[in-house]
C-alpha positions, 0 to 999 in steps of 0.5 A: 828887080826881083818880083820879090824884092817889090813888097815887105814881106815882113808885113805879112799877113796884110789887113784886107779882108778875106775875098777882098779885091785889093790883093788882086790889085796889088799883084797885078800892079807889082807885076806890072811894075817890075816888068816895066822897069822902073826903078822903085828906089825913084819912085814915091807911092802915095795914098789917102784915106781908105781900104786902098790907103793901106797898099804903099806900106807893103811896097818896099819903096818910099811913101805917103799916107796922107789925109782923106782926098788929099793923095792928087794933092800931095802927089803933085807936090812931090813932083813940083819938088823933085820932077825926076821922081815916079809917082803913083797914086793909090786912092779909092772912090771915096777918097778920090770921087768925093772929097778929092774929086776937085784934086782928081778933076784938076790935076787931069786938066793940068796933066800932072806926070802922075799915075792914080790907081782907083780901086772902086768898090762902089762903097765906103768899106773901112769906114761902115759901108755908107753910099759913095758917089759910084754906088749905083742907082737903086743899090743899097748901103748903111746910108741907103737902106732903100736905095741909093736914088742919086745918079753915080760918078762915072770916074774914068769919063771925068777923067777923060773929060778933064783932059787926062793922056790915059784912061782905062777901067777894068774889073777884078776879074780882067786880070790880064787887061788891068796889067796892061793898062797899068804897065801903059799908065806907068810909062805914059807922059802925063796924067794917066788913070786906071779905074779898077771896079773891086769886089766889098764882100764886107761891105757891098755884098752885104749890102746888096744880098751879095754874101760871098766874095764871089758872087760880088765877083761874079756881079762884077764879070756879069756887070762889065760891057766893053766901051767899044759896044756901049759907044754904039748904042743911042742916046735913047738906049743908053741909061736903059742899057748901062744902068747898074753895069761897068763899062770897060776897056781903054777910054782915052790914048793922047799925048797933051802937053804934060803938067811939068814940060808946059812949065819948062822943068822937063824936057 
């Protein structure tokens, strides 16, 4: 297949705003996709409500844009009723950390043969900039204007805690890494969950006295540690050390019993 051939050029220019971290997303995926030779002619591209919800109309393949938190929901169907087809997820922290968060947290314990791409940009973008269960403590948004004072979600542990068979985060700016770990959740048996910490400058950099994409970008490079180091920090040190910053890297490998092979459908 044809990088080319991947997405609808006739629905140039896309809708993102400028300095937006989607497009980084979208071409890391479309390579990833393409270089594990899938066949997207038996693949379903699934979608919520959102800025993210807009990537499965520029894939030339079938999808669904489905109502807000509800893409897991939707895409779990889809493979109840046709398990031979791919299915992958797009969704963002609002769609999928609120009000999907119960859809998120079950379909990683069941180990639903899914692949969700989270694109976290810690803010609700399209829909006015309010707080989102991954905005960080102290940060700022059109529903905190003195700082958020709620602790965040962090997904990819969710994730892992649930049960999921492949976890990883990377930033925008761990090109080379997002790609891998997409290529990996495409083939893997299961659930599997790639949490990808975006840049807003619309609606975070605003916020947060932020006023270009890359100096979102660059809170995003300054703000990542490597899991494999923050593991080793104490309990004592561990908010004290990791408050405000992203933790990345690959979380979890393991291979559960995968939703549809526990029913008897796949073998």
């Amino acid at each position: 297949m044809n990088f080319f051939d991947f997405y609808r050029q006739d629905r140039w220019p896309h809708m993102f705003c400028p300095g937006c971290g989607i497009g980084t997303v979208m071409n890391a995926f479309f390579h990833a996709f393409v270089e594990s030779g899938l066949d997207q002619n038996k693949t379903v591209f699934v979608a919520g409500i959102g800025c993210s919800g807009r990537i499965p109309g520029y894939i030339r393949a079938d999808s669904l844009h489905t109502t807000h938190g509800r893409p897991i929901a939707f895409a779990g169907g889809i493979k109840v009723a046709d398990p031979d087809l791919k299915v992958v997820v797009f969704s963002g922290d609002g769609d999928l950390g609120a009000i999907g968060g119960n859809h998120f947290i079950n379909a990683c314990r069941r180990n639903v043969e899914l692949t969700v791409i989270c694109i976290n940009n810690y803010i609700y973008g399209m829909t006015g900039g309010q707080a989102s269960t991954t905005t960080p403590r102290d940060f700022f948004s059109s529903t905190t204007p003195y700082g958020n004072r709620e602790y965040p979600f962090d997904l990819s542990e969710v994730a892992v805690a649930a049960g999921a068979n492949y976890v990883a985060r990377w930033t925008t700016f761990h090109v080379k890494q997002m790609k891998k770990a997409m290529q990996k959740a495409l083939l893997k048996d299961g659930f599997s969950f790639v949490e990808i910490a975006s840049q807003c400058p619309a609606q975070f950099g605003r916020y947060n006295q932020m006023n270009s994409a890359r100096q979102v970008f660059e809170w995003l490079k300054a703000s990542a540690v490597p899991r494999s180091k923050a593991s080793k920090l104490s309990a004592d040190h561990l908010d004290l050390n990791l408050m405000g910053k992203i933790t990345v890297g690959e979380f979890v490998e393991r291979n559960r019993e995968s939703y549809m092979k526990a029913l008897g459908v796949l073998q």
